[in-house]
N, C-alpha and C positions, 0 to 999 in steps of 0.2 A: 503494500500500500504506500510506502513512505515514497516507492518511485514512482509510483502514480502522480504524486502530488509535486515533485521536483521535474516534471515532464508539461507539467501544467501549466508550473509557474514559468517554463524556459518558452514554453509561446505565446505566452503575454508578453508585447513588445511594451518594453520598459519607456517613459516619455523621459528623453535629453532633455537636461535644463543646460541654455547657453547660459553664461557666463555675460559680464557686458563685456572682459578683454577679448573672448569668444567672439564676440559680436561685431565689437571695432576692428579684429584683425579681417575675420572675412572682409568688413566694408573697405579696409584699404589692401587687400588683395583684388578686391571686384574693380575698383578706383585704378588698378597698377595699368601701365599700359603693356600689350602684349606685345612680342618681339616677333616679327616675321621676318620667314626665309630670307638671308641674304640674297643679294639678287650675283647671278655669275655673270662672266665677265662678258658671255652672248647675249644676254638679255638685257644688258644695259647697253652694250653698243649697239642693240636694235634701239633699247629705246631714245637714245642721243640721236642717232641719226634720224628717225621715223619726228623726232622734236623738231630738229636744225638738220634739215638735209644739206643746205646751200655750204656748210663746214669741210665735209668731207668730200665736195666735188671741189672746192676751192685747194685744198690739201693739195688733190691730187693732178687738179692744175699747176700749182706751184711744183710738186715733184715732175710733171713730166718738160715742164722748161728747164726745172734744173737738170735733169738729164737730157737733154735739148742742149743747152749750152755746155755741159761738160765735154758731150761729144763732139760738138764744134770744138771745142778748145784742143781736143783730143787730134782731130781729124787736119787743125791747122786755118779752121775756115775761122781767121781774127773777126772778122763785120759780121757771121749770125752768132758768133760765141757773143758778142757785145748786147747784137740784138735781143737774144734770147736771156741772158743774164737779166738784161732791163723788163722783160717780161714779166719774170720771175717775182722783180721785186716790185709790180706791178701785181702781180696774184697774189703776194704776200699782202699789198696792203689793202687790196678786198678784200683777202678774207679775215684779215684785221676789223675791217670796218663790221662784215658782216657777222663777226662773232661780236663785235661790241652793238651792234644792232641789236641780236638775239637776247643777250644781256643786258640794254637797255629796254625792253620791251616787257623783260620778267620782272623787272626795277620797277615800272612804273605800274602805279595805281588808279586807273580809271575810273571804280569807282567815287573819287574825291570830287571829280569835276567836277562842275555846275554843271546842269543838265542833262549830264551824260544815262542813259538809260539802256541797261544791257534788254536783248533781246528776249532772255527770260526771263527777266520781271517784266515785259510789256507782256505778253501773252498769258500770266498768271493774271493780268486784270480785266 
């Protein structure tokens, strides 16, 4: 009989009393922010490029003058090695501009303007 009664008592689910440090820890574990997957080094350079495509065509503008003008320097032809060099640094500084473009574009704040009225707040009203 006596295990009848300790079989009894073991499925009666006992009621937890929280605690308040009980309480305040869960709330500032629920409050914590969670950490996601680092991103690898494919899927950030998808997403830079699919952001600032105009970066990486300018790059490799500037790389293929500069081998452009190495080979002329290379080959002896002095007036396209000159030519091409000045190219070069003519791609360098668009895509200087362009990367401070893109730069300045994530800088600025448009909602401050006066009047300025993004497109989803017009159609929420």
């Amino acid at each position: 009989m006596g295990s009848s009664q300790s079989t009894q008592a073991e499925s009666v689910p006992e009621t937890t009393k929280i605690t308040a440090e009980e309480l305040q820890l869960q709330q500032i574990e629920q409050s914590m922010p969670r950490y996601s997957q680092p991103e690898t080094f494919e899927q950030k350079l998808y997403r830079k490029f699919s952001k600032e495509p105009l970066i990486p065509i300018g790059c490799i503008t500037t790389a293929y003058f500069l081998g452009s003008g190495i080979r002329s320097f290379y080959d002896r032809d002095a007036s396209r090695s000159q030519k091409m060099m000045r190219a070069r640094v003519g791609a360098q500084f668009a895509t200087l501009l362009i990367f401070m473009g893109y730069a300045g574009m994530d800088a600025i704040n448009f909602a401050i303007a006066p009047g300025y009225h993004p497109k989803d707040e017009e159609e929420k009203k």
